[in-house]
N, C-alpha and C positions, 0 to 999 in steps of 0.2 A: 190574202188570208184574213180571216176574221178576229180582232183581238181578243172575243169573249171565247168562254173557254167552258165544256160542259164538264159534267161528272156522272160515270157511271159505275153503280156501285153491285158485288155481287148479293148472295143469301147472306140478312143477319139475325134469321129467327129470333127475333124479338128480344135482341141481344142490344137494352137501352146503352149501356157503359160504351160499347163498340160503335155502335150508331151515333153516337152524338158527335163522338170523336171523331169519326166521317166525313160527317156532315159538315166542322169545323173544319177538318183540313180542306175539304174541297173550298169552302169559301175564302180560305188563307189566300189560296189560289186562285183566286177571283171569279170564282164559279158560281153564278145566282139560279143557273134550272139543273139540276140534278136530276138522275132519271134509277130507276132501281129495276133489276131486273125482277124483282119479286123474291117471296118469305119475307117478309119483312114481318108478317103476322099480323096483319090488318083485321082488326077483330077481332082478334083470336078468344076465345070464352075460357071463363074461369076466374077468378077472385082478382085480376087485375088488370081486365080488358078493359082495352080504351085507355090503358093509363102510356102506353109506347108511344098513339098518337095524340096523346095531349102531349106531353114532355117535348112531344119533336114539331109537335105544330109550334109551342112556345119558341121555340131554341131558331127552328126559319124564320118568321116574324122576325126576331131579335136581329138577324144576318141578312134581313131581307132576299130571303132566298124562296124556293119551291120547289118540292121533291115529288118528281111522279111517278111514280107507280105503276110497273104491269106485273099482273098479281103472277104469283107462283103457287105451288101447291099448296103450300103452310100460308094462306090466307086466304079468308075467308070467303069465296066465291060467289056463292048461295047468296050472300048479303050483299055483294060486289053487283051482282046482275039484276039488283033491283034497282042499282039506282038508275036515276037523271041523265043520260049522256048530254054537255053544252054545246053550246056550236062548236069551240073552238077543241069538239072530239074527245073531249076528257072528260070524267067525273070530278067533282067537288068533292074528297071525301072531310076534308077541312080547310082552314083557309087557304093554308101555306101547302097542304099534301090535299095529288090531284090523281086521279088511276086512268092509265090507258086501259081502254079494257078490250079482251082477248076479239080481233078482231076490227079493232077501232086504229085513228090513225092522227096524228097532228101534224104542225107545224112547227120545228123549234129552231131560233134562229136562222130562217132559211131553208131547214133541212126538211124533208118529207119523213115524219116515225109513225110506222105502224107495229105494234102492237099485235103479236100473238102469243100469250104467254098459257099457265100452266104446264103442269105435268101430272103422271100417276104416283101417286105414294106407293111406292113397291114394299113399303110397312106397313100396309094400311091392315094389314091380319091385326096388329099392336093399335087398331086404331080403333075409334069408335066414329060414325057415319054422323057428321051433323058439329062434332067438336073437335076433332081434331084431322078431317078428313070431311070433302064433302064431296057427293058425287060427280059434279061438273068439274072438277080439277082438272079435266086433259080440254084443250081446245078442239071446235068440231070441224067438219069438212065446212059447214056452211060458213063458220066467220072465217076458214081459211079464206072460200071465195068470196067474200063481204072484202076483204082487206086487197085481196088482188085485182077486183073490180075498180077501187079507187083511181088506178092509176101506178105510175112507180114511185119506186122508194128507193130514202139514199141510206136509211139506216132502219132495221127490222130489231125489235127489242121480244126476245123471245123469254121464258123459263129454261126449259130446256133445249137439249144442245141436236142440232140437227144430225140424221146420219152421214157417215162419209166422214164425219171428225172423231178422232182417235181419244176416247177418254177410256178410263179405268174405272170399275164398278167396284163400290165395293163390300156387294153381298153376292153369295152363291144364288143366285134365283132361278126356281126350274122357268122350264121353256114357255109354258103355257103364259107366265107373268112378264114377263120379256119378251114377248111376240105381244102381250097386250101394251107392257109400256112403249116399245118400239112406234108404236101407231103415231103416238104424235113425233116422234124422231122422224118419222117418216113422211110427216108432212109438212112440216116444216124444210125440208129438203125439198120437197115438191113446192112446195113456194118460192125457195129460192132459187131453184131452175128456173121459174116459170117467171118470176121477176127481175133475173140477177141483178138482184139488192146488194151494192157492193161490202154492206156492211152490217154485219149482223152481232148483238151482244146477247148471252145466255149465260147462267148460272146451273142451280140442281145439282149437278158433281161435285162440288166442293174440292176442284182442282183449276189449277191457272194452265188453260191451254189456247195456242193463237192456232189459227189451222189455215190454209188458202184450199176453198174449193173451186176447181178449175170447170170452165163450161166450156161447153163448143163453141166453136171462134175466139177460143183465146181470151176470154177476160174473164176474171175470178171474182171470188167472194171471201173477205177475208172474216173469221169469226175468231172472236173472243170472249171466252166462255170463262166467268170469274169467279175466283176461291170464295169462299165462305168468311164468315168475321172472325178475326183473331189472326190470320194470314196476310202476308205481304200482299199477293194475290187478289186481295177483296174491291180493286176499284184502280179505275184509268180516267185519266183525262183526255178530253176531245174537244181540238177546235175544231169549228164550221169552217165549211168551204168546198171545194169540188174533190171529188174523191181521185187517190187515195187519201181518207182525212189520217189527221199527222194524230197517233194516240201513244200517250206515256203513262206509264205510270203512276199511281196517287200514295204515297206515303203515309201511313195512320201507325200512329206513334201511341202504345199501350192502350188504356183503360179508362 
């Protein structure tokens, strides 16, 4: 087993106090590539955009660390799809913070991560198109096949949480909106059939739930879908190695 030890963290809409404190315990714990599963709010516009990823590029710098990124719905996408992809499959969005992006794939310590994140904003009526909400927010059929053309994978770092795992909503939404947000539940489920990826992390619920999806012949997919910031729930550790990888708990202590 590998002594280095990753960090996965769930939704912390641009919630600096919680974020840092994070980022700090994971490196308590010797954790130098941190991975998010997106909201983080990358970009997010309005009188103090850009100020989440200066404060947190400072603070990895400082820990010698790097947190990457696959966006979720509450970050900026639009601006996300323009950039640069590097060879090594990630964006640069600053030194120390890097984005997988929805359909893209790396390598981290050994382990094969691809990358299929967003989701739909089921608020997005409360929302405005461009600010707080942008159109490309669900990932599409084509970077689903972009990512499963690559090859396999030992860990899928999604947004949201694939169908088949048992989470709680928690808005009344008629059907029309729920057969739309379903779309990407649903594909992401067809990717993981189609790759049994034994290990898949997702946020968007804002609840801590571990679920085992069983495939034919016997071998599963274990997913862990994490709380939101201010919850025990918000983040696990993961060492590298051959799957099942061993994951625990991350402890973030207040504010």
């Amino acid at each position: 087993m590998s002594d280095s030890v990753l960090a996965v963290f769930g939704d912390w809409h641009g919630d600096l106090g919680w974020s840092i404190n994070a980022v700090k315990a994971a490196a308590r714990e010797g954790a130098k590539t941190m991975v998010s599963v997106g909201d983080v709010g990358l970009d997010w516009p309005g009188p103090k955009r850009n100020r989440w990823e200066q404060r947190m590029n400072a603070l990895l710098m400082e820990l010698g660390a790097t947190l990457i990124v696959s966006p979720g719905n509450h970050d900026n996408t639009s601006r996300i799809d323009l950039e640069e992809v590097q060879p090594d499959g990630l964006i640069t969005w600053r030194t120390n913070i890097r984005v997988l992006p929805k359909g893209g794939r790396t390598v981290i310590e050994g382990l094969r991560i691809g990358g299929l994140g967003g989701a739909l904003s089921v608020d997005r009526q409360f929302r405005v198109e461009g600010k707080s909400y942008w159109g490309d927010e669900q990932p599409t059929i084509e970077q689903a096949e972009k990512l499963m053309a690559g090859g396999g994978l030992d860990i899928l770092i999604a947004h949201d949480v694939p169908m088949g795992v048992p989470v709680q909503g928690a808005f009344d939404l008629p059907a029309d909106l729920v057969e739309e947000a379903d779309r990407t539940r649903i594909l992401l489920r067809d990717v993981i059939d189609r790759t049994g990826v034994p290990n898949v992390f997702a946020g968007h619920w804002h609840q801590r739930v571990t679920h085992e999806l069983v495939h034919p012949g016997g071998h599963s997919t274990r997913v862990d879908v994490l709380d939101m910031e201010g919850s025990r729930g918000n983040a696990v550790l993961v060492w590298p190695g051959t799957a099942p990888l061993r994951i625990e708990p991350l402890i973030i202590r207040g504010r």
